[in-house]
C-alpha positions as CSV (number, residue, x, y, z in Angstrom):
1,X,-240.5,245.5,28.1
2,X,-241.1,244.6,24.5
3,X,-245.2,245.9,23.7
4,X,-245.5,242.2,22.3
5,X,-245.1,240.6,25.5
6,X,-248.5,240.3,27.1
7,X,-248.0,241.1,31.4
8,X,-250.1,237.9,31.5
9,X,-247.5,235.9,30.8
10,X,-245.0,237.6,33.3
11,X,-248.1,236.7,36.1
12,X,-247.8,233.1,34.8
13,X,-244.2,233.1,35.3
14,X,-244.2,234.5,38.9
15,X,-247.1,231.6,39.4
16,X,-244.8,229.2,37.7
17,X,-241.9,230.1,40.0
18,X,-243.9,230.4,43.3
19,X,-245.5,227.2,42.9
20,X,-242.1,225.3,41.8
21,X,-240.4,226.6,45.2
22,X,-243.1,226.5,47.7
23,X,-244.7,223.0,46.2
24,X,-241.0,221.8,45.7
25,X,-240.9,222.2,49.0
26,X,-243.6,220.0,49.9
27,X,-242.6,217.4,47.9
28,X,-239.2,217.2,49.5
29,X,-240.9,215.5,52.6
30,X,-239.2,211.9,51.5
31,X,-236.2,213.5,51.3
32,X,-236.0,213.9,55.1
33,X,-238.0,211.8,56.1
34,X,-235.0,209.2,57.1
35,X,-232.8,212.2,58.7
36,X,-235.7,213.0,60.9
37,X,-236.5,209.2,61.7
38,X,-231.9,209.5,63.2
39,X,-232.5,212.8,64.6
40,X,-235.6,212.3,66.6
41,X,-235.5,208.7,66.9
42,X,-238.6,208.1,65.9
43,X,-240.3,205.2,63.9
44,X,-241.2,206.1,60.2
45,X,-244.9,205.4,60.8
46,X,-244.4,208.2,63.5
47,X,-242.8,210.7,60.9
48,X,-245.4,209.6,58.1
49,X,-248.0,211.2,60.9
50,X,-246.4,214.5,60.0
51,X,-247.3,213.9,56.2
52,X,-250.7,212.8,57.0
53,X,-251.3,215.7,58.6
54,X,-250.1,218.3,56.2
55,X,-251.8,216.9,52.9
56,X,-255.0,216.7,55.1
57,X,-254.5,220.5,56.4
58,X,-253.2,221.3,52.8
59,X,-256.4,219.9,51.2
60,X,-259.1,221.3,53.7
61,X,-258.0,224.9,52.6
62,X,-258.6,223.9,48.8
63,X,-262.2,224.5,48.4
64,X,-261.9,227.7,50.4
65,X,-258.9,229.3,48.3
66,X,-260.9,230.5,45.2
67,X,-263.4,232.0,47.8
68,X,-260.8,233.9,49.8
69,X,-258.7,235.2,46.6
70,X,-262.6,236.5,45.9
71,X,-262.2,238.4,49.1
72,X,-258.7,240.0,49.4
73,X,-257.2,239.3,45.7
74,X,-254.8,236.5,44.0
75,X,-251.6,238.9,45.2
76,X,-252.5,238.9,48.6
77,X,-253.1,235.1,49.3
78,X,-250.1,234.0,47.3
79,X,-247.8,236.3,49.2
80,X,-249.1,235.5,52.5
81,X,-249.0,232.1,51.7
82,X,-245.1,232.0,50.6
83,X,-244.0,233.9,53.9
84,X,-245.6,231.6,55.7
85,X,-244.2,228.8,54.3
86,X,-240.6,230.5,54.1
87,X,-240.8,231.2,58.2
88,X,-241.9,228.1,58.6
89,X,-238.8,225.9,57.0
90,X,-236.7,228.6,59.1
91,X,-238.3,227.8,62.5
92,X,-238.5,224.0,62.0
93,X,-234.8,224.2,61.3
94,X,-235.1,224.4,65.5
95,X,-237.3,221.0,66.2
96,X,-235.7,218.7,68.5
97,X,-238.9,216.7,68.7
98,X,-241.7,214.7,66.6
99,X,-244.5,216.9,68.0
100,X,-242.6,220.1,66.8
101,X,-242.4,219.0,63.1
102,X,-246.3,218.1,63.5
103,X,-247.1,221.7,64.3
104,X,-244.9,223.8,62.6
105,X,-244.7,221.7,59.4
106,X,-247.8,219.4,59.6
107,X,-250.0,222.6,60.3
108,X,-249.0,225.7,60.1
109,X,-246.3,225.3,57.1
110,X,-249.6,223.3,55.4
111,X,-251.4,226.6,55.8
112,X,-249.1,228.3,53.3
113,X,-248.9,225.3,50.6
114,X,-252.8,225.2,50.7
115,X,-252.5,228.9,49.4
116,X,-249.6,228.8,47.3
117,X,-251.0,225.9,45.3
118,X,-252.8,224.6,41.8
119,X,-256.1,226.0,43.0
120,X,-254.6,230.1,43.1
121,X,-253.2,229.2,39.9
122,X,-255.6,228.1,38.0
123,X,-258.0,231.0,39.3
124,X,-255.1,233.7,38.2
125,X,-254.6,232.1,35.0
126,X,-258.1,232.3,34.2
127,X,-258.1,235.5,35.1
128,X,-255.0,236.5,32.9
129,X,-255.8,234.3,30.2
130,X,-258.7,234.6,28.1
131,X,-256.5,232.7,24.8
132,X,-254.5,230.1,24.9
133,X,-256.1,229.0,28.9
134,X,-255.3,225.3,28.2
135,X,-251.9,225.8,27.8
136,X,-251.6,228.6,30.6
137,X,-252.7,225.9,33.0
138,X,-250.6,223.1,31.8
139,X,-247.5,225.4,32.4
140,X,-248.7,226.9,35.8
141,X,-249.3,222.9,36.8
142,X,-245.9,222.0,35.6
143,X,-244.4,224.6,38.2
144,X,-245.1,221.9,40.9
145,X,-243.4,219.7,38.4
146,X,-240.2,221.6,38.1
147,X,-239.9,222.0,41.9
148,X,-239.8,218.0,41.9
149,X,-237.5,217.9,39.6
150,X,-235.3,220.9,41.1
151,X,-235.9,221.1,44.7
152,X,-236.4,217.9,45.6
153,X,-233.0,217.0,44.6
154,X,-231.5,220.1,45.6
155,X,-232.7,219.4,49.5
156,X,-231.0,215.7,49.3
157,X,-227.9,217.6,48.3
158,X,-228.0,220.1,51.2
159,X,-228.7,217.3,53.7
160,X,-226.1,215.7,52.6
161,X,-223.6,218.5,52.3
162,X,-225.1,220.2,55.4
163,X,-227.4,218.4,57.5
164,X,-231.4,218.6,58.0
165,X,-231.7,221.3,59.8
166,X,-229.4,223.6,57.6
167,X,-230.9,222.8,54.6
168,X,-234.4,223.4,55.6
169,X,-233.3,227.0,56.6
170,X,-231.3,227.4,53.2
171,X,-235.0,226.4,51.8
172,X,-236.8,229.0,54.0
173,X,-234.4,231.2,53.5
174,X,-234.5,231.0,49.6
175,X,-238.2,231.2,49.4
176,X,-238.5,234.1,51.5
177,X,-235.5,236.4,50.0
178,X,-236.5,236.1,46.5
179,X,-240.4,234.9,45.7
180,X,-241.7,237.5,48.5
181,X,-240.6,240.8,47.0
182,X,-240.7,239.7,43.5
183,X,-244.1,238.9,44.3
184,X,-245.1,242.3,46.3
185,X,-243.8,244.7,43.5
186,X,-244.5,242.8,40.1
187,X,-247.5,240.4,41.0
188,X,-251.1,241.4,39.8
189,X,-254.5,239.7,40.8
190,X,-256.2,241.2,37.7
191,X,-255.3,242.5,34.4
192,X,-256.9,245.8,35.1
193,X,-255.2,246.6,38.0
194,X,-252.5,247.3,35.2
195,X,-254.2,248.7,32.9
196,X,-254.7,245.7,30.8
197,X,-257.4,243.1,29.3
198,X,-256.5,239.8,29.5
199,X,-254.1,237.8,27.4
200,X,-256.5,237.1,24.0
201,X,-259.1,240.2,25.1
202,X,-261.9,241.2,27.0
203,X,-265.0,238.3,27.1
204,X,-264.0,236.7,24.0
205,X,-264.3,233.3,25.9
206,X,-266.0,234.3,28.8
207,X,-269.3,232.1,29.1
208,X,-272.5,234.3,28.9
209,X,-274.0,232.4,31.9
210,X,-271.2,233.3,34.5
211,X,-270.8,236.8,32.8
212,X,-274.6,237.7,33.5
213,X,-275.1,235.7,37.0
214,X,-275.4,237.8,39.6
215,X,-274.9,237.2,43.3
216,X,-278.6,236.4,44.4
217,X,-278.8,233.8,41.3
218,X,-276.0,231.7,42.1
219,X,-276.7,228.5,43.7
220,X,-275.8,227.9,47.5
221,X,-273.6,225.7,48.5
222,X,-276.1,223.3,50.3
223,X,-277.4,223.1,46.7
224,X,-274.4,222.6,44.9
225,X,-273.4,219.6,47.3
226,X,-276.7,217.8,47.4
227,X,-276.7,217.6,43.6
228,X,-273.2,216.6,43.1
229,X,-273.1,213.9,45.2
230,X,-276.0,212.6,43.3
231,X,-273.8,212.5,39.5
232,X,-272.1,209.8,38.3
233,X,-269.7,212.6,36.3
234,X,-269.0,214.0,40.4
235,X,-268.5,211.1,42.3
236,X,-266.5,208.8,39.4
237,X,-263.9,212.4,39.0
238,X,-263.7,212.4,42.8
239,X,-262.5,209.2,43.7
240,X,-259.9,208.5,40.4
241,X,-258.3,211.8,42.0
242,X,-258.4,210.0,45.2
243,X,-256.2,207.8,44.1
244,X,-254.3,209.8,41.9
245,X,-253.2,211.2,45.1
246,X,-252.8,208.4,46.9
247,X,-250.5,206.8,44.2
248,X,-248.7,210.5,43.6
249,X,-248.2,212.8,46.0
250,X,-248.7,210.4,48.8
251,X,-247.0,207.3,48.3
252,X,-244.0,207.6,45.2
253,X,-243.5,211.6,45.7
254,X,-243.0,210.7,50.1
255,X,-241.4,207.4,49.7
256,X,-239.8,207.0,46.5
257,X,-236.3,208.4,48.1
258,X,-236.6,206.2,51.2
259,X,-238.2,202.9,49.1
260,X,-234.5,203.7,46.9
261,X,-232.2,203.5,50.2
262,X,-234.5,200.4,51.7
263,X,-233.3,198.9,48.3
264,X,-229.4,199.9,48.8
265,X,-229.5,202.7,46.5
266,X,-226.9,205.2,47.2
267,X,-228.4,209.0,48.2
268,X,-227.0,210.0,44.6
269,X,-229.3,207.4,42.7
270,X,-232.4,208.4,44.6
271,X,-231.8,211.5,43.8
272,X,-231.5,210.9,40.3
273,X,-234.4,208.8,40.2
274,X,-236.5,211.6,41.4
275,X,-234.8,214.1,39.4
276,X,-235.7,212.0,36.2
277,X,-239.3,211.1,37.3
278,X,-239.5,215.3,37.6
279,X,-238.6,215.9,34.3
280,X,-241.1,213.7,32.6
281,X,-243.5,214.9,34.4
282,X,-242.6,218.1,33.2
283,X,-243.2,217.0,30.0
284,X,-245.9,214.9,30.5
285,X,-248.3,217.3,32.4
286,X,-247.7,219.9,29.5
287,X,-248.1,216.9,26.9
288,X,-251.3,215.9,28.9
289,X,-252.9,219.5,28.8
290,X,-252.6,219.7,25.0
291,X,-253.8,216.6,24.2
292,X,-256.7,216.8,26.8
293,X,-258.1,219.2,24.0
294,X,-257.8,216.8,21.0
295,X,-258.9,213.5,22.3
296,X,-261.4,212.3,24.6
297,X,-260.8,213.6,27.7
298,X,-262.5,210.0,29.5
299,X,-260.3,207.3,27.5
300,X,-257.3,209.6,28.5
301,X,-258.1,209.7,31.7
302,X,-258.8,205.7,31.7
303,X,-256.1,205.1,30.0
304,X,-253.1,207.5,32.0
305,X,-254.6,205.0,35.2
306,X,-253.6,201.8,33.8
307,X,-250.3,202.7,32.6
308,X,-249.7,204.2,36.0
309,X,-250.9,201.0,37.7
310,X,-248.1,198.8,35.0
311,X,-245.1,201.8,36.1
312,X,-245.9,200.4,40.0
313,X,-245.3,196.6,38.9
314,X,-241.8,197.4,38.2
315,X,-241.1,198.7,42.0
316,X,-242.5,194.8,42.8
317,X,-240.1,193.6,40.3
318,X,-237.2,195.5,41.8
319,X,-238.4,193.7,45.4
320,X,-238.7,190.4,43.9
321,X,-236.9,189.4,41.0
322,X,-234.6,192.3,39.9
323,X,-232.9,190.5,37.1
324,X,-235.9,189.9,35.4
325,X,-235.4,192.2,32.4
326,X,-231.8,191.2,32.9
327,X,-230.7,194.3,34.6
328,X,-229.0,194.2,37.9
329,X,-230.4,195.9,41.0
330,X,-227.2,197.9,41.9
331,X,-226.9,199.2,38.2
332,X,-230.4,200.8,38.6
333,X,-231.5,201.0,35.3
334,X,-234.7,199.4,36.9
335,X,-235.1,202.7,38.9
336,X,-234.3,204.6,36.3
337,X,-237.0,202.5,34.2
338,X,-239.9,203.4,36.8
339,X,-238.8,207.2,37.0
340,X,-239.1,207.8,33.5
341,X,-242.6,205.8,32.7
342,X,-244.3,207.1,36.4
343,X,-243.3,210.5,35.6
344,X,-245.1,210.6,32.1
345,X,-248.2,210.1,34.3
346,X,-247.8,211.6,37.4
347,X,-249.5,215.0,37.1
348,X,-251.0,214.1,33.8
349,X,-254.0,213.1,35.4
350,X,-254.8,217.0,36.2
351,X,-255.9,218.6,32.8
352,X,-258.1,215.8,31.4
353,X,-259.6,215.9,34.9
354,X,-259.7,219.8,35.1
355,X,-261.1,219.4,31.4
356,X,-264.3,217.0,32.3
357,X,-264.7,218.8,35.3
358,X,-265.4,222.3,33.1
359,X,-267.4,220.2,31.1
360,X,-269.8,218.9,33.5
361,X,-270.4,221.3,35.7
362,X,-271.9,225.1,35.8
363,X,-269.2,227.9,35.6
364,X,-270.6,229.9,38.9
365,X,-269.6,226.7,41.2
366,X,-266.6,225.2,39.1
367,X,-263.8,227.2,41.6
368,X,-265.9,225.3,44.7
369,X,-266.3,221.9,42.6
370,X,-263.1,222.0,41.7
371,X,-262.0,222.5,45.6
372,X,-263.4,219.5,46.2
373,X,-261.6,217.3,44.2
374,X,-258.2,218.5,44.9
375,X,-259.8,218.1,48.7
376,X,-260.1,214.6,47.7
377,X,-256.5,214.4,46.0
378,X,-255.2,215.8,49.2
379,X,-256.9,213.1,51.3
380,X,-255.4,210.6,49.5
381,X,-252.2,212.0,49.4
382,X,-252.0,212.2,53.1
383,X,-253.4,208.0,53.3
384,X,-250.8,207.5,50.7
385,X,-247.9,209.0,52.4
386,X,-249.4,207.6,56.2
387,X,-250.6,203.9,55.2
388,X,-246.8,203.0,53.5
389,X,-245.3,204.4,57.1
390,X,-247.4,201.9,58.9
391,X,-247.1,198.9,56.6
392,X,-243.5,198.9,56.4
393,X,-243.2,198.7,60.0
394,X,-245.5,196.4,60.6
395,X,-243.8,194.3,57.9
396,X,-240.4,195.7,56.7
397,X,-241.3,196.6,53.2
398,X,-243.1,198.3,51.1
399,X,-244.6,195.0,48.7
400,X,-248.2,195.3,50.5
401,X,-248.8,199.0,49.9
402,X,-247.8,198.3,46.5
403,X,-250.3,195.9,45.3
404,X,-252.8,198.4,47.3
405,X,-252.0,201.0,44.9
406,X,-251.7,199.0,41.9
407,X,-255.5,197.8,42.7
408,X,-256.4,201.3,43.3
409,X,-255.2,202.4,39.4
410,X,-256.9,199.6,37.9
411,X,-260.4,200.6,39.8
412,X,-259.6,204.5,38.8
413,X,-259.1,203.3,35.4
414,X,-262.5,201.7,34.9
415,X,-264.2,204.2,36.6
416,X,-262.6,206.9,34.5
417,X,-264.0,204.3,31.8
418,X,-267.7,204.6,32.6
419,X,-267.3,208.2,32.7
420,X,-270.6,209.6,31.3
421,X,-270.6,211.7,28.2
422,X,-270.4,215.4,28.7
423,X,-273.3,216.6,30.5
424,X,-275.5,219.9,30.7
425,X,-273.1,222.2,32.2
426,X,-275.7,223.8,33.6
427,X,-276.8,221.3,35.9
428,X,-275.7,221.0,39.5
């Protein structure tokens, strides 16, 4: 290995491609959502109850993940975490019934993608990454990015070409022959378990509070909790990400591919719509995480909520008057439309967040604090993905849930607003 090539940056990549296949994954959930509604006859409401139980098992583990990579190291938990998720898609590839998908992927699968997830990552990369952290987070964010863009469409393929239950093994089987041992022999929790300072050098950036705090100075958690939960910079962060994961990972990421074929889209086009809204978002969590640093982190946030709520008007316009830009619904330039302006802001929404939250609040609780908010993101991930299941069967469409969510943006967005300026980090 050249000497100017920092190891850091080989742990980023191994993050990078752990997170793209194990959050890919996840995110591939639409994608079978209608061959499990043929294959189990079950209603999509039913189904949706395997989504809402994931995100919610998925985000209970979040607060606890920087606190258990404390205990036993980064390596450990993100290696556990992939075989679990790997043997997993392998045994669900057996379910012949509803309740089978709700324990092995609604629970235990959920296990894995709460460890394999943004939290891990952004404790290695801090870590790793003393220089340059911004960026190191906006590329270990954009992993779950890339597995939208890659495995999503890759499992419609394989259903396609195979079937459900042979593309969900090719999935386990993919995760667990190549992430596992890369991740055993090269993967590092900390730089000087090789030798090494981290990427920029040792305390450079490190804060002098969190450097000096020892054990027996650090708040507790009951103090922590009744102090946030008392700041308008805790609660008006908590519930934009709310809805940022209600509006994300819950509704568009679950439905988008089944909303395409409700509309008479072939698999191919949904697949290209989600392919498309991947790889903007690619580029606009990356985008997002360098400009977090130049501009006002609150007006960005404010702003990315707004345009989100505009990108969900043009799903309504499909639905009601599809000609209205003069496009034809079966050329699906309308769907092409959304995917490209939703996936500028999908994940976007992470670094200026991640950014305030640093900001705000003391470095000894930010791993807990920021738990808590992708606890909140998960939450409404798992309503987003739920409520749209229940709606469309109690009304055949998906019109209702979207002026929920476009109401939801425009709240986030003034609440994002009336952010207050930055605060005394100090302060819990």
């Amino acid at each position: 290995m050249k000497k100017n090539i920092h190891y850091a940056w080989i742990i980023l990549l191994i993050t990078f491609a752990s997170l793209m296949l194990a959050q890919g994954i996840r995110l591939s959930f639409g994608a079978f959502l209608t061959p499990w509604e043929e294959a189990f006859q079950s209603s999509r409401a039913e189904i949706s109850a395997v989504a809402l139980v994931s995100y919610l098992v998925f985000g209970l583990f979040q607060p606890f993940i920087g606190r258990l990579i404390d205990r036993i190291g980064a390596k450990k938990v993100l290696m556990l975490s992939v075989l679990v998720v790997s043997l997993s898609m392998l045994v669900t590839a057996l379910a012949t019934k509803p309740w089978h998908l709700m324990l092995i992927y609604g629970i235990i699968a959920s296990v894995g993608f709460g460890g394999a997830s943004n939290v891990l990552g952004t404790v290695v990369v801090t870590k790793w990454f003393s220089a340059k952290r911004g960026l190191a987070i906006g590329m270990m964010t954009a992993g779950t990015a890339s597995g939208q863009f890659l495995i999503v469409p890759l499992s419609i393929v394989l259903i396609h070409l195979f079937g459900w239950s042979q593309a969900v093994m090719m999935l386990g089987l993919l995760l667990l022959v190549v992430m596992v041992p890369v991740i055993y022999f090269f993967y590092a929790s900390l730089p000087e378990e090789r030798g090494l300072d981290p990427y920029g050098g040792t305390g450079e950036h490190t804060d002098p509070r969190q450097a000096g705090m020892e054990e027996e100075e650090r708040p507790s958690l009951f103090a922590v909790l009744g102090g946030l939960f008392r700041r308008r910079a805790f609660l008006f962060l908590l519930l934009p990400f709310f809805v940022c994961g209600f509006t994300t990972s819950g509704l568009i990421d679950t439905h988008l591919v089944p909303f395409a074929e409700f509309c008479g889209f072939s698999a191919a086009i949904a697949g290209t719509a989600v392919s498309t809204l991947a790889l903007f978002n690619f580029g606009g969590t990356i985008l997002s995480g360098y400009l977090s640093d130049k501009w006002d982190s609150r007006y960005m946030l404010g702003g990315l909520y707004g345009i989100r709520a505009l990108t969900i008007v043009i799903l309504l316009v499909i639905i009601y008057d599809p000609v209205l830009f003069g496009f034809a619904l079966g050329h699906s330039f309308l769907l092409m439309l959304f995917s490209v302006s939703f996936g500028v802001v999908d994940f976007s929404t992470v670094a200026p967040t991640m950014k305030l939250a640093s900001l705000y609040f003391p470095p000894q609780a930010l791993g807990f604090i920021i738990g808590l908010f992708f606890f909140s993101h998960q939450v409404g991930a798992a309503l987003g993905a739920y409520v749209p299941g229940v709606l469309f069967d109690l009304t055949g469409g998906y019109d209702i849930t979207f002026y929920m969510a476009i109401a939801l943006c425009i709240l986030a967005s003034c609440m994002s607003f009336l952010l207050p300026k930055q605060e005394k980090a100090g302060q819990v």
